[in-house]
N, C-alpha and C positions, 0 to 999 in steps of 0.2 A: 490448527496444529493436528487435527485426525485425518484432515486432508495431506499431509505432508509436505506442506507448505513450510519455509523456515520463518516462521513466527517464535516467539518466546517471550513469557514474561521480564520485564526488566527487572523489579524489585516491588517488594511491598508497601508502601507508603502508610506507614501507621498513625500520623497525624495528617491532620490538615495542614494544606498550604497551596500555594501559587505553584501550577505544573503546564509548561508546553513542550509538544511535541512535535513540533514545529512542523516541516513538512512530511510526507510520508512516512506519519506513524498514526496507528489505529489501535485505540482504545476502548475500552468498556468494563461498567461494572458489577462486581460482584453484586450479586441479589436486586439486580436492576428492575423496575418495577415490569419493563414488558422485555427479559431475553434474549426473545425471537426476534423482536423488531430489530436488537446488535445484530443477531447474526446473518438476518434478511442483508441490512445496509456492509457488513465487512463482505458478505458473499459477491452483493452487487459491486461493490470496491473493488474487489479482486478480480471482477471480471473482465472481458476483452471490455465492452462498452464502457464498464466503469474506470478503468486504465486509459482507453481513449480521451474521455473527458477530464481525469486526473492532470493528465499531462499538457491538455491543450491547457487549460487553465494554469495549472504550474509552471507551463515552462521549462519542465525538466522530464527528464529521461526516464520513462517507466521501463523493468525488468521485463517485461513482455514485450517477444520479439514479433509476434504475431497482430501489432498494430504498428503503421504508417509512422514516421519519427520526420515527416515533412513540415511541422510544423512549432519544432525546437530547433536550438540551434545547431548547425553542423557539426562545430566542435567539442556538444557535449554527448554526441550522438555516437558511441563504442564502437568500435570500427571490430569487422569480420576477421582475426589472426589467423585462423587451423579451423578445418574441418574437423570435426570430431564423428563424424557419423558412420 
């Protein structure tokens, strides 16, 4: 989120219970015993390599347009409408 990234917490969960978030969504928590090591792994998540390998393994379409999309399928692959630049 300091990155400017559109992340956001969803809600606070105040008891326990069964929680998935199924595909691309990244979690971590409060007063976690080591931090750093959440935000080493969301940082490398977020990245080019880490979206690369997200995606070949998912199957699905990472928001990052700056990796290869050769190896999902073409119809879920967002087609280029306007120039915006």
């Amino acid at each position: 989120m300091k990155q400017g990234l559109p992340v956001r917490p969803l809600y606070s969960q105040k008891k326990a219970g069964a929680m998935s978030t199924r595909s691309g969504h990244i979690s971590f928590f409060k007063n976690a015993p080591h931090p750093n090591a959440a935000r080493a792994y969301i940082n490398w998540t977020l990245s080019r390599e880490g979206q690369l390998a997200w995606q070949k393994i998912a199957k699905a379409n990472s928001l990052r347009i700056d990796i290869p999309k050769d190896m999902i399928p073409a119809e879920i692959v967002p087609k280029k409408v306007a120039n915006f630049e």
